[in-house]
Structures are given as structure tokens and as C-alpha cells.
C-alpha positions, 0 to 999 in steps of 0.5 A, a space after each residue: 626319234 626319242 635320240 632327235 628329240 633328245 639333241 634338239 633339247 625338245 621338251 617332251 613326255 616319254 611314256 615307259 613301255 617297260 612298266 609293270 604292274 605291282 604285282 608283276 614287278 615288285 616280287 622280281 627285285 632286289 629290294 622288297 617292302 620289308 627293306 623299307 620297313 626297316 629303314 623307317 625303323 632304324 629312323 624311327 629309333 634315331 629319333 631322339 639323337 636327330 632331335 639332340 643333335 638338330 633342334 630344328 627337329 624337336 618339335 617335330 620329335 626328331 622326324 626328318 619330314 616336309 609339309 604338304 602344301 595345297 595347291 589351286 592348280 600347276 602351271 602347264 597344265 590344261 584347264 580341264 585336268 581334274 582333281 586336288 593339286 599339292 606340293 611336297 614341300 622337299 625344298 624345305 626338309 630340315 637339316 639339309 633343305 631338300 630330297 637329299 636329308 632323308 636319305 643321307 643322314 639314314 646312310 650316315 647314322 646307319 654308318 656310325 651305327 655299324 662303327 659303334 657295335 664293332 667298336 663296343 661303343 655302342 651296345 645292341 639295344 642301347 639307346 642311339 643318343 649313345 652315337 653322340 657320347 664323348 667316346 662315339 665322338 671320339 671314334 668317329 673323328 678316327 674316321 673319314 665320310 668322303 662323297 661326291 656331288 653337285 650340291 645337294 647330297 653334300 651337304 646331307 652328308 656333310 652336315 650328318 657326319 661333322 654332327 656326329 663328329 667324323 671328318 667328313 670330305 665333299 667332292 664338288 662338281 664345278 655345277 654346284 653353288 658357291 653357297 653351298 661350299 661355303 656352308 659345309 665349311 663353316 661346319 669343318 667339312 672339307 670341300 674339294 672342287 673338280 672343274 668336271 662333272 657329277 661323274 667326276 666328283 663321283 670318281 674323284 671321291 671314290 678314288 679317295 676313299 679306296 686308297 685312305 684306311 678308315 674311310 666310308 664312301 657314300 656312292 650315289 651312284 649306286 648307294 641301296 642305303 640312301 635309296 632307302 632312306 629316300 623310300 620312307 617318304 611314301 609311306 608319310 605321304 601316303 598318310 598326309 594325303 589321308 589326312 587331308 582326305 584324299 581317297 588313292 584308289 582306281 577310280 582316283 589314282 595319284 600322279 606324282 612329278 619328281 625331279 630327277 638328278 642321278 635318280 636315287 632320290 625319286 627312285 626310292 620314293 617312287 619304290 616306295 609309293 609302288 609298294 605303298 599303293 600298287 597300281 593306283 600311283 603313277 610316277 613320272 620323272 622331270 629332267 632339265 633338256 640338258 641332263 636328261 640321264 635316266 631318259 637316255 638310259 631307260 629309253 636309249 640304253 639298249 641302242 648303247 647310249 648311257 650318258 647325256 654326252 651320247 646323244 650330243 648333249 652338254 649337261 650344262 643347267 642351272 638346276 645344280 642338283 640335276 645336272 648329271 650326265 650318268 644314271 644311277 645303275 641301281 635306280 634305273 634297273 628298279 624304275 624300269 618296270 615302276 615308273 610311268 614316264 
């Protein structure tokens, strides 16, 4: 029925019999709350340097955040829905301008970390504005940070590496938008064009990666730092929603609807949120008919299907970001006990 409805590019809610309750299923996986500690941490410490190297953070002290908008309803839904409606305004993070900044600059900061310490630019305890010193500087443009995208993780990568000096490689979709090339090199990126899908922008800079010495591979696929760095979110949602007075309790749980591309990004944050507020959050994932990647592997995968392609699909959507035929294997082995739908 879900393999129907999926062909016939019906829109849907699928709702997620694998899930769990926190406390079940929160101790049964690889990453732990502790993991999320300690990204917000390393970013806390990175503060300064973020705010040095990217002025539209000072005022906000080097903190990679969005606002929570207000919202008097959303479309779609039925006039006797009850409650407080916000946007998370992701579309606007600094830096990169979605979901992507957090936790690309964390993969790539924390790449140029590790490569100081082994280099003796840096010292352990040493402040992190030292990753921005004509001597880390000169380290990293030995170094190559090669990604593959349709866009939006790109430029967060893109954007973070050339900051810091590395020579930084963008293998592109053929989905992703011309602007978006054309900002990455204006900042010395070098962006490589792939008439394929995500999955081929993917492999074509994993390939790349494997056969140059000095090269630092961000996997979307399969990434557990950017899933890290996308989990912080929760944690400054959760107080953004206090401070506008909103209770998060039984009685008042909070729904959450997060668009969906390979799944890294909503993954963590829903990661987060389930560590942050148990049972009281239900996440759901919004996927365009064409490229519904995480439905098909959370409700087909265990018929064989694992891309859009295996269900008569074509991937083809104007919302580059979520054009992707292939899950994220890590994310979905974390959302299939923590996502709602």
C-alpha cells in the first residue's frame, strides 16, 4: 500500500511503528546525550574565532543561531488544531543561511582543530582564535576539505574551509542552484559539476578524497560529526521556547515538522530534541512526493527498497536541498526508534 501511494506521488502521513519511547530507546544507541554535550562545548569554545572570522555573529558573540518566529497559524492545518505555532527561522542561520551552518562549520572547525594539535600549531588549552594565525593558515592551505552536495552543505562547507584558509572542493548535483556555485567561487572554492544525482556528487568526492594525500572527506551520508553539530539546535530551542513561555510537558507536547533531505540534519536535531524532552517531543519529517529517501527506507527498507529509483521515482524537485534518492544510513538507524512520522 505505502509502495502505491509512494508511485503515485500521493501525499501522505506515515506514522512510525518502530518508535520508542526515551527511555527505551535512547540507551540502545551509538550516540548519547554526553555526544551532544560535547559539541556544544567545542562550539561554545569556538566562539570567539566564529565571531573573528564571520562579523555577522558578533553581536551575537560568535553563536551560529536562528530567531523563533511567532506564527498565528500554518497552512494546512484544520482550524480546530489547538495550541502556539512558531517558525524556526533555519533559512536565515548565519554564515551559510540554512539547517546546514551548524553543522558544517562544527565538522570543519573540529577538522582544523585535530590538524593543529598534530601539527604543534595549536596547543591543548590554547585559545581557538590560534586556528586563525598566519601559521594555522599556512597548515591548512597544505590541505584539502572535498564534499559532495546539492547545495546547501556546500556552501557550509565551503564557506567554513576557505575561512580558515584550506582548499576547499564542492562536488555539486546537477539539482543544485547556479547561485549557490557562483557564491563558493567568488570565495576560491573550487566547485565540480556532476550531471548525476546527490548519491553521485557524493561518490565522486569520496572518490577524490581517497586517492589525494592531505584530504579531509565530509560524508553526508554518513557523517556522526555533522549529525552533531545539527543536534545543538534542541537544546537552544528548548530555551527559546521557555522564554516565550511555552510549557513542553504530557499535557502540552510540542510537534516538530523538519524538512528532510539525506536526513543528517533533522535527524540530529530530532536526536536532540528526544534527549532534551523525552516523550513529551514528536518529530515528523517532511519530504517532497519525488524524493521521499527516509520514507522509503524507514517504511520499505525491509521489502529491499532503499532509494526513490526502487519505487519508480525520479527524484526531480525544485527544493534542491531535499532532492536526494538515498538515506542517510546513520540517520535512519538513529530515527528508527525516535521520529514520529
Amino acid at each position: 500500500m505505502l509502495a502505491k501511494q509512494l508511485r503515485a506521488r500521493q501525499p501522505l502521513l506515515w506514522i512510525n511503528p518502530g518508535w520508542r519511547s526515551a527511555a527505551m530507546a535512547l540507551p540502545t544507541l551509538p550516540l548519547s546525550r554526553s555526544d551532544i554535550e560535547g559539541a556544544e562545548a567545542r562550539l561554545s569554545r569556538w566562539a570567539g574565532l566564529i565571531a573573528q572570522l564571520f562579523p555577522e555573529t558578533r553581536a551575537a558573540r560568535g553563536l551560529i543561531e536562528s530567531a523563533l518566529y511567532p506564527a498565528k497559524s500554518l497552512p494546512g492545518l484544520a482550524p480546530n488544531v489547538a495550541g502556539r505555532f512558531f517558525i524556526k527561522g533555519d533559512h536565515a542561520l548565519p554564515v551559510a543561511g540554512s539547517i546546514k551552518a551548524r553543522g558544517g562549520l562544527y565538522e570543519v572547525f573540529l577538522h582544523a582543530e585535530k590538524l593543529a594539535l598534530e601539527h604543534g600549531v595549536l596547543t591543548e588549552g590554547a585559545a581557538a582564535e590560534g586556528l586563525a594565525s598566519p601559521d594555522a593558515r599556512t597548515l591548512f592551505a597544505k590541505h584539502e576539505v572535498v564534499v559532495g552536495s546539492t547545495g546547501n552543505l556546500g556552501l557550509s562547507i565551503g564557506i567554513a574551509a576557505a575561512a580558515l584558509g584550506f582548499h576547499a572542493v564542492v562536488h555539486m548535483s546537477a539539482d543544485a542552484k547556479e547561485w549557490k556555485k557562483t557564491r563558493l567561487r567568488q570565495l576560491g572554492v573550487e566547485v565540480v559539476e556532476h550531471a548525476g544525482d546527490f548519491s553521485a556528487a557524493v561518490a565522486a568526492g569520496r572518490e577524490q578524497a581517497s586517492k589525494r594525500p592531505s584530504t579531509y572527506f565530509v560524508d553526508d551520508e554518513s557523517s556522526r560529526e555533522l549529525f552533531l553539530g545539527y543536534s545543538v539546535a534542541a537544546s537552544r530551542l528548548r530555551k527559546q521556547l521557555e522564554a516565550t513561555g511555552v510549557t513542553v510537558d504530557a499535557a502540552h507536547p510540542l510537534f516538530v515538522y523538519l524538512p528532510c533531505g539525506v536526513g543528517g540534519g533533522p535527524g540530529g536535531i530530532t536526536f536532540g530534541l528526544r534527549n532534551a524532552l523525552g516523550d513529551d517531543v514528536h518529530c515528523f519529517f517532511v519530504e517532497p512526493v519525488a524524493s521521499p529517501c527516509m520514507l522509503v527506507r524507514l517504511g520499505l527498507g525491509d521489502s529491499g527498497a532503499h532509494s526513490v529509483y526502487d519505487v519508480g521515482l525520479d527524484n526531480r524537485t525544485d527544493a534542491d536541498g531535499l532532492a536526494v534518492a538515498r538515506a542517510s544510513e546513520l540517520a535512519a538507524t538513529l530515527m528508527q526508534p525516535l521520529v514520529s512520522g
